[in-house]
NUFI-975203 format. One record per atom (N, C-alpha, C): atom name; x, y, z; residue number from 1. Coordinates in nm, 2 decimals. Layout:
% residues N
("CA",(X,Y,Z),NUM),
...
END
This chain:
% residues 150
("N",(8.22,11.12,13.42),1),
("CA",(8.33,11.08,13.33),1),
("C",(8.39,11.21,13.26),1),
("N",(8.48,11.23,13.25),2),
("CA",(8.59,11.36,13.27),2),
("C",(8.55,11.32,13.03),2),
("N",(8.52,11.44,13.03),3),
("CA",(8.49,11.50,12.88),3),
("C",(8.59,11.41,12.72),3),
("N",(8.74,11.47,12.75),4),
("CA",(8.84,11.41,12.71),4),
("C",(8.81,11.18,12.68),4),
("N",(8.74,11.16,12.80),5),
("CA",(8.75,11.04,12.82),5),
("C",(8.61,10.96,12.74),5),
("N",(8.52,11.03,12.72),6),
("CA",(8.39,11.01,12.68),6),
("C",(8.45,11.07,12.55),6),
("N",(8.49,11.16,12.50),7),
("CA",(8.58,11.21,12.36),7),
("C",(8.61,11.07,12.30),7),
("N",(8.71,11.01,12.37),8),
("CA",(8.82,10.87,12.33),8),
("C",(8.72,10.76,12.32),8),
("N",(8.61,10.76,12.38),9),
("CA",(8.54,10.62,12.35),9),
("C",(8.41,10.63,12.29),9),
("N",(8.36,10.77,12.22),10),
("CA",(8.32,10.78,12.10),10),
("C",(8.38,10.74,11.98),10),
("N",(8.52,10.82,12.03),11),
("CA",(8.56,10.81,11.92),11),
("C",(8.64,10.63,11.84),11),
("N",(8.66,10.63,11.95),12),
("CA",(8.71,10.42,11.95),12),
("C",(8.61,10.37,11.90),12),
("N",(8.44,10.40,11.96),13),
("CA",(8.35,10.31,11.91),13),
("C",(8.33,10.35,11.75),13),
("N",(8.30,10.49,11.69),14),
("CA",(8.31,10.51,11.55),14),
("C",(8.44,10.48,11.46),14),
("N",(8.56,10.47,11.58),15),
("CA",(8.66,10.39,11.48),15),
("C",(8.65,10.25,11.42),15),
("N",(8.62,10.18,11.51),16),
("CA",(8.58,10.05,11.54),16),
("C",(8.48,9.98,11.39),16),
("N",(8.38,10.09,11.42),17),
("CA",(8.29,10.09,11.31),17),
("C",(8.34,10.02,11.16),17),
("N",(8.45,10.17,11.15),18),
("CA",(8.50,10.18,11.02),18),
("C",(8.64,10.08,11.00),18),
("N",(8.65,10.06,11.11),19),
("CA",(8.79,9.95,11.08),19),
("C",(8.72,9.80,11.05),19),
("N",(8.62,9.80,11.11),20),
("CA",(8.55,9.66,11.04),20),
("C",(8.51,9.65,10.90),20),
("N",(8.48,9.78,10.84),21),
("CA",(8.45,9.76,10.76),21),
("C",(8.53,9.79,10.61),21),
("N",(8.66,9.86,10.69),22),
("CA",(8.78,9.86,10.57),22),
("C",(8.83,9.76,10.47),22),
("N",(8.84,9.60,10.57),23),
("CA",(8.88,9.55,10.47),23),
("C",(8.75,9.48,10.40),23),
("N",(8.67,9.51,10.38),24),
("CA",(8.57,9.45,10.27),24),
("C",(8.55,9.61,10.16),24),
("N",(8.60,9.72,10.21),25),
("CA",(8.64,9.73,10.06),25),
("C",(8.74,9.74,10.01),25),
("N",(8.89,9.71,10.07),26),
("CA",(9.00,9.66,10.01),26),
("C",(8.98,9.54,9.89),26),
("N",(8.88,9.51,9.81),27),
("CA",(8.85,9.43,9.76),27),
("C",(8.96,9.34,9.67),27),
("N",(9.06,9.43,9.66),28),
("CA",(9.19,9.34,9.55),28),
("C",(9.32,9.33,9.67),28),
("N",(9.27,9.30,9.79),29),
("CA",(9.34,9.28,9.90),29),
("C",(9.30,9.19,10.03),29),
("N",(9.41,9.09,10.05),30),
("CA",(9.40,9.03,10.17),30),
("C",(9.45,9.07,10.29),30),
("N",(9.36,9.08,10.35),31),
("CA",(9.39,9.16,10.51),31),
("C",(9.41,9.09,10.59),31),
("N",(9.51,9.15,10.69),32),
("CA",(9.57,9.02,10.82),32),
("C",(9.53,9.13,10.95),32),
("N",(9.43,9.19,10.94),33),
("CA",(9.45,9.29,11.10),33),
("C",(9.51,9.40,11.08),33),
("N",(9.49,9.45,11.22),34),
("CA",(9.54,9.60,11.24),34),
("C",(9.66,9.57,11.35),34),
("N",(9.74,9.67,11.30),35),
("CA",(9.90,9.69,11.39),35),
("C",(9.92,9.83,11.47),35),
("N",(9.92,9.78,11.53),36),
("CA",(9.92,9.95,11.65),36),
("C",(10.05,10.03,11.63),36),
("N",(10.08,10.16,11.66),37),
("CA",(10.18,10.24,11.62),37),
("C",(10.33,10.22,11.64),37),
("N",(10.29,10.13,11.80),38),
("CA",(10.44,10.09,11.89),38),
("C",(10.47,9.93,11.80),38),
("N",(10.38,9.89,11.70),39),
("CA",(10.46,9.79,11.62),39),
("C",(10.52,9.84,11.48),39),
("N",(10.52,9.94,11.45),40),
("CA",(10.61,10.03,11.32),40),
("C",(10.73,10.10,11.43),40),
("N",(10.83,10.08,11.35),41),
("CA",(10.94,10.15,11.37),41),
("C",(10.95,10.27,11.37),41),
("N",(11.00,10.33,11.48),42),
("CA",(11.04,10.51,11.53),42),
("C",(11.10,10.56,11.41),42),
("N",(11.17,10.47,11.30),43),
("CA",(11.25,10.54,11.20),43),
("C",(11.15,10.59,11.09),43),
("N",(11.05,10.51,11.10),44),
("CA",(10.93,10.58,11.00),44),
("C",(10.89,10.68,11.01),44),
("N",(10.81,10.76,11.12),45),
("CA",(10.79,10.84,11.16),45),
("C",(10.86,10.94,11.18),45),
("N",(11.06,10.97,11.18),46),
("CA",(11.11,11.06,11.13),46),
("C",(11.16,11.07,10.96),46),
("N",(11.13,10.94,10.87),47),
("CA",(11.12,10.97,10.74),47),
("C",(10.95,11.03,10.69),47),
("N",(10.88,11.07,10.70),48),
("CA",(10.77,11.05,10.69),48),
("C",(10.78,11.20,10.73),48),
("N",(10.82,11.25,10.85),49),
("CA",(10.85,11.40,10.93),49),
("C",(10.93,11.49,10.84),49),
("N",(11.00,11.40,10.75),50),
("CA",(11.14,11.46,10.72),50),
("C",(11.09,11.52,10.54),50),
("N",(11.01,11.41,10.52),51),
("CA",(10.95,11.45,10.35),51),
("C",(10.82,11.55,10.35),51),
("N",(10.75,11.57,10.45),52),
("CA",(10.63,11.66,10.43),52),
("C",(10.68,11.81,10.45),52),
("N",(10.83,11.83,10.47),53),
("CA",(10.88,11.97,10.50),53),
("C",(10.84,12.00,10.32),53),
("N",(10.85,12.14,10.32),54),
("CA",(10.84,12.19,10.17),54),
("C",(10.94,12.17,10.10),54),
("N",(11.06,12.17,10.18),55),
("CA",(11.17,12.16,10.07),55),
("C",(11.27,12.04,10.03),55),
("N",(11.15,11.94,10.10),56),
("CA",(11.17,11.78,10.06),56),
("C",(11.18,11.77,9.89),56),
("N",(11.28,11.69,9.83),57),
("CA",(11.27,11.66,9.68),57),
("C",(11.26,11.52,9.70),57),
("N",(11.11,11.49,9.61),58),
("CA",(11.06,11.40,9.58),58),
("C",(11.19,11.26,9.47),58),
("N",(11.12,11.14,9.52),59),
("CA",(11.22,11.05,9.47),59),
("C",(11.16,11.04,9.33),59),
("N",(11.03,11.00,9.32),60),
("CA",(10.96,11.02,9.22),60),
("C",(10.81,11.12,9.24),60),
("N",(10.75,11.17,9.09),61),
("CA",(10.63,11.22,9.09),61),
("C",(10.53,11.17,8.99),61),
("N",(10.44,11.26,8.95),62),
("CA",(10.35,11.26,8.83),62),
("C",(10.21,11.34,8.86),62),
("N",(10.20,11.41,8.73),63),
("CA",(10.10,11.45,8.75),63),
("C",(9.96,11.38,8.78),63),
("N",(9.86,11.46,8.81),64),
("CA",(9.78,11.43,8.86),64),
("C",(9.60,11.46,8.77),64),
("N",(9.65,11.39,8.63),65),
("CA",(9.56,11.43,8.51),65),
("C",(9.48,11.32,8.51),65),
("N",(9.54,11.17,8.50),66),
("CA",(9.43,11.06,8.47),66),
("C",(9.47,10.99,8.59),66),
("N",(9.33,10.96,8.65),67),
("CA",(9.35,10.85,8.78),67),
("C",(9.40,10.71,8.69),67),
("N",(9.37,10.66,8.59),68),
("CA",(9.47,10.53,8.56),68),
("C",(9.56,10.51,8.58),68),
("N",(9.63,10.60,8.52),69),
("CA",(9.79,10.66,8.51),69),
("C",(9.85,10.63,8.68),69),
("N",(9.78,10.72,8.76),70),
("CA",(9.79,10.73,8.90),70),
("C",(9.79,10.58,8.97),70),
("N",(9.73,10.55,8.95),71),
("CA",(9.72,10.37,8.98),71),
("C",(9.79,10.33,8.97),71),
("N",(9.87,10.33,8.84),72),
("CA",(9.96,10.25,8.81),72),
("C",(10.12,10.26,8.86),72),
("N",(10.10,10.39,8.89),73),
("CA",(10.23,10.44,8.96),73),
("C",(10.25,10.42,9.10),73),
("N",(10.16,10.47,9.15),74),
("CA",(10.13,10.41,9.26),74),
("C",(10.19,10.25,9.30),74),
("N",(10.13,10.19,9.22),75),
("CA",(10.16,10.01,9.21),75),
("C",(10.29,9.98,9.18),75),
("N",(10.37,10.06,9.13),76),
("CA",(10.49,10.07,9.07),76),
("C",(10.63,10.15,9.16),76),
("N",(10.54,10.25,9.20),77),
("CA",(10.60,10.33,9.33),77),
("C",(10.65,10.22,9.45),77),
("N",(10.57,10.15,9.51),78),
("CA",(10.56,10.09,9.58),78),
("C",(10.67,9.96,9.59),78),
("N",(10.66,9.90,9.46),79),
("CA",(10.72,9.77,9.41),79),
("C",(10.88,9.81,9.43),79),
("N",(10.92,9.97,9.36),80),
("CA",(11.06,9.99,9.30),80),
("C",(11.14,10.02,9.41),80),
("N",(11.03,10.04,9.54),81),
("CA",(11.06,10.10,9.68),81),
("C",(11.09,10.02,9.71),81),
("N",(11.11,9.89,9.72),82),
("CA",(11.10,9.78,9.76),82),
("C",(11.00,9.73,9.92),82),
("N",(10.90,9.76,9.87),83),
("CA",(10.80,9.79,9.97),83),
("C",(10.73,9.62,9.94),83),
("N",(10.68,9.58,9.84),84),
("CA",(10.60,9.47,9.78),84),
("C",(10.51,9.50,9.75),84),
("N",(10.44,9.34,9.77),85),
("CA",(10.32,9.30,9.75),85),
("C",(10.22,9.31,9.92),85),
("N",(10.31,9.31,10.02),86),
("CA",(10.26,9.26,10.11),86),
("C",(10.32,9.40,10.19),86),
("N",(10.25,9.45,10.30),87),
("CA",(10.27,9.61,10.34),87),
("C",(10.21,9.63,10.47),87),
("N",(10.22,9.70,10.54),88),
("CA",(10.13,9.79,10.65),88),
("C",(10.09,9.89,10.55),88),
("N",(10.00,9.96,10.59),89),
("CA",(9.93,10.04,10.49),89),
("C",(9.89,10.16,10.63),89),
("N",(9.93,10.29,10.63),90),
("CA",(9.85,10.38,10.72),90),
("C",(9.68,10.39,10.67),90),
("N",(9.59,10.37,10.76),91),
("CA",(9.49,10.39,10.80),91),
("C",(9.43,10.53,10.81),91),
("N",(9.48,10.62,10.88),92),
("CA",(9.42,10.72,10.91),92),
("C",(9.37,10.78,11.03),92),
("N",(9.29,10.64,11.11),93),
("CA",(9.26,10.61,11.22),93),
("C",(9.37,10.63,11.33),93),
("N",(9.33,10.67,11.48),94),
("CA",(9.39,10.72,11.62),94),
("C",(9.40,10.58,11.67),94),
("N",(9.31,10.47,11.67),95),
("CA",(9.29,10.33,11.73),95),
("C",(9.30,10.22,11.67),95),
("N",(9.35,10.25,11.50),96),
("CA",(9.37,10.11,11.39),96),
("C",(9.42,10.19,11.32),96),
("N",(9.56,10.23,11.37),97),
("CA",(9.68,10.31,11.27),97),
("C",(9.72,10.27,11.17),97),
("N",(9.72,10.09,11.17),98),
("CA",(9.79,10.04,11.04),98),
("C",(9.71,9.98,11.00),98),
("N",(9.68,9.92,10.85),99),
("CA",(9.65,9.75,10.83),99),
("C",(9.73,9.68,10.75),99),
("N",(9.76,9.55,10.78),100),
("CA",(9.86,9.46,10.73),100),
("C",(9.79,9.39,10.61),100),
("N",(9.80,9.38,10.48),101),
("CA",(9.76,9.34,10.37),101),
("C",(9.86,9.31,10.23),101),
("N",(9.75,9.23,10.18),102),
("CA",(9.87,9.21,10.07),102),
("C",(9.78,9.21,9.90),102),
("N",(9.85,9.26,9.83),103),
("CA",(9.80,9.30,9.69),103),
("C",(9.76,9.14,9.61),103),
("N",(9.65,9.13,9.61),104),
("CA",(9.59,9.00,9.55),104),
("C",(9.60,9.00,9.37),104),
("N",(9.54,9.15,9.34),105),
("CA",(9.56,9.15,9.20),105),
("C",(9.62,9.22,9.16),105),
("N",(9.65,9.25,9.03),106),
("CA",(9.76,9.34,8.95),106),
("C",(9.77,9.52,8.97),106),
("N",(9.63,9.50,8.95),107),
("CA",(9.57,9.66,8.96),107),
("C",(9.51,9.67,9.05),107),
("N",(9.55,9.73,9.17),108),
("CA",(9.55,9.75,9.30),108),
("C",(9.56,9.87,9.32),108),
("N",(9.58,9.98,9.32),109),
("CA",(9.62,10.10,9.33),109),
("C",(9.48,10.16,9.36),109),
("N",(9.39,10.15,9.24),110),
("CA",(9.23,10.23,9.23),110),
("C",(9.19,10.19,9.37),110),
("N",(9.19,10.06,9.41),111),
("CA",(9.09,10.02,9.50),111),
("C",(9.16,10.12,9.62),111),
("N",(9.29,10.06,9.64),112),
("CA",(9.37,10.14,9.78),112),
("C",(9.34,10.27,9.82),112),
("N",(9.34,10.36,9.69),113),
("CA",(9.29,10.53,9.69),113),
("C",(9.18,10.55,9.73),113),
("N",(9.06,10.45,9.67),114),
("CA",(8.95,10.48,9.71),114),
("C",(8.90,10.46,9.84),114),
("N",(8.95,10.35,9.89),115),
("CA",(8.94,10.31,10.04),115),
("C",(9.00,10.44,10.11),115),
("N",(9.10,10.45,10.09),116),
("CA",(9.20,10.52,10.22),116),
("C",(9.24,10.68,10.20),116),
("N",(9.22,10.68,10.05),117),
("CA",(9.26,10.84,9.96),117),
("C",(9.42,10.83,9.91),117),
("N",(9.47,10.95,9.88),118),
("CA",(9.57,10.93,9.78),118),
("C",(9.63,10.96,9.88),118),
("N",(9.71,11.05,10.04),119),
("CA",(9.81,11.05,10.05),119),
("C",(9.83,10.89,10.16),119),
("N",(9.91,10.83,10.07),120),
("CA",(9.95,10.69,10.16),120),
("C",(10.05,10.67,10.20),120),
("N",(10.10,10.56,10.33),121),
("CA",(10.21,10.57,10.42),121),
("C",(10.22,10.38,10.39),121),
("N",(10.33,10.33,10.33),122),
("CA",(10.35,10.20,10.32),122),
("C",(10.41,10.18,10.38),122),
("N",(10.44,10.10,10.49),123),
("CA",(10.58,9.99,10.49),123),
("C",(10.57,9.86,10.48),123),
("N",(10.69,9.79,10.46),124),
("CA",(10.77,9.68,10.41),124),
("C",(10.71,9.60,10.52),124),
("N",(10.63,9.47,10.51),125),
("CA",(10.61,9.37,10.59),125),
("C",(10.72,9.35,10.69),125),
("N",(10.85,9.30,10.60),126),
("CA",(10.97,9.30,10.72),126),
("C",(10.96,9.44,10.78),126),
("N",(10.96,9.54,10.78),127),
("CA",(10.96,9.67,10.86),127),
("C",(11.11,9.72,10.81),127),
("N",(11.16,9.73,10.65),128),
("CA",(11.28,9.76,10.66),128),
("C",(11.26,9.89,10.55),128),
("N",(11.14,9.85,10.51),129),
("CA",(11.13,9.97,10.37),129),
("C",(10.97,10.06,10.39),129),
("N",(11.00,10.17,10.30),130),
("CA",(10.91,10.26,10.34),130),
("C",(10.90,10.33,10.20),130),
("N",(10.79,10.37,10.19),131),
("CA",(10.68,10.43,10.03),131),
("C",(10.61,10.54,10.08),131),
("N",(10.60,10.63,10.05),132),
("CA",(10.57,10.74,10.07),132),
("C",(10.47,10.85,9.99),132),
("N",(10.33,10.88,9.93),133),
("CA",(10.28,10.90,9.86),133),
("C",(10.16,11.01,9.90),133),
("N",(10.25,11.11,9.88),134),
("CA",(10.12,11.27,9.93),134),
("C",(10.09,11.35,9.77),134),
("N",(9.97,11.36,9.83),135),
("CA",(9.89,11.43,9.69),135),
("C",(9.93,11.58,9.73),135),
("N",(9.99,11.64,9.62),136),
("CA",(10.00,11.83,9.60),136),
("C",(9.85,11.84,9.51),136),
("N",(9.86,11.96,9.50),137),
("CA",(9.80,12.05,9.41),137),
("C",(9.73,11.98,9.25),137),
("N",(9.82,12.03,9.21),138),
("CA",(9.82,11.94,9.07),138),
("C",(9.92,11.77,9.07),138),
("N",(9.97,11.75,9.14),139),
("CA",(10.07,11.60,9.13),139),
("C",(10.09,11.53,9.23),139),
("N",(10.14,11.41,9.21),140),
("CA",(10.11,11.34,9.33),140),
("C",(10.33,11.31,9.35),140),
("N",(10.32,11.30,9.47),141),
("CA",(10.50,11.31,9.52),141),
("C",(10.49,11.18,9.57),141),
("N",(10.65,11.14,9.55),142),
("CA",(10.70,10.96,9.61),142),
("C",(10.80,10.99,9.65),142),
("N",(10.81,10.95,9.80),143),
("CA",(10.92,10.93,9.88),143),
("C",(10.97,10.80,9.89),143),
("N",(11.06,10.73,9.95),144),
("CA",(11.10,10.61,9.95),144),
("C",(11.24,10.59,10.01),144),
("N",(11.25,10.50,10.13),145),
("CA",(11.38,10.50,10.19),145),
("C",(11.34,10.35,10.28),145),
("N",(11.47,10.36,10.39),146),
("CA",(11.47,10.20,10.47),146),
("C",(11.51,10.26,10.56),146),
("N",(11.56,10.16,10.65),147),
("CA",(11.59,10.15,10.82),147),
("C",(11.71,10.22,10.81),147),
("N",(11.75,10.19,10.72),148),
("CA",(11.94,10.26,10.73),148),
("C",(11.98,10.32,10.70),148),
("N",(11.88,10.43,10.64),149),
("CA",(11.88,10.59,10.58),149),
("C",(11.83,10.65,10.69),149),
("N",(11.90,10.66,10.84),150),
("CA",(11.77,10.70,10.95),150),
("C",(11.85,10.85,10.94),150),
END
């Protein structure tokens, strides 16, 4: 078995692992599955391309002093993006790129971070909006666009 190919099904089986066990710590979230790459839109992936350049200006920010604070913005980020309640969420994962979930409680943010970490890739259940959230240095950056800003 050619190296590369025994690489991929290591690595599928320790993905596998961790994708089972993502959504039980999503704990302030209901999970519908994982969505593969070819079900998010191409226009994501050049807004997403287009904001990690350096000389992207952020839609929104905030510092990066009290994780509360952070939560909350986050949760707020998301909502004003018109992203929702209900989202694809980037994963991280090569084999369970996305997961489909939806915010059960208020304060939702802490759990999301801790699961997944702070830079997160949202989109809009319909697949029309997009949230954008990478941790700098000292602050955390918000992007935010749709299908029609391509």
């Amino acid at each position: 078995m050619p190296s590369e190919e025994l690489r991929k099904k290591i690595q599928y089986r320790s993905e596998a692992i961790e994708a089972e066990k993502l959504p039980l710590k999503l704990t302030d979230f209901r999970c519908f599955g994982y969505v593969q790459e070819r079900d998010i839109p191409v226009w994501v992936g050049r807004h997403v391309s287009q904001w990690q350049q350096t000389n992207s200006e952020p839609h929104s920010r905030i510092d990066d002093d009290r994780e509360e604070r952070i939560n909350r913005w986050v949760e707020r980020f998301t909502e004003t993006s018109g992203v929702g309640r209900r989202f694809y969420c980037r994963t991280g994962l090569e084999f369970f790129p996305w997961i489909d979930c939806e915010a059960t409680e208020e304060t939702w943010g802490g759990n999301l971070r801790e699961a997944l970490g702070s830079d997160l890739i949202f989109v809009s259940h319909n697949k029309t909006r997009i949230a954008v959230v990478f941790e700098e240095e000292y602050e955390l950056l918000g992007f935010s666009g749709s299908a029609l800003e391509r």
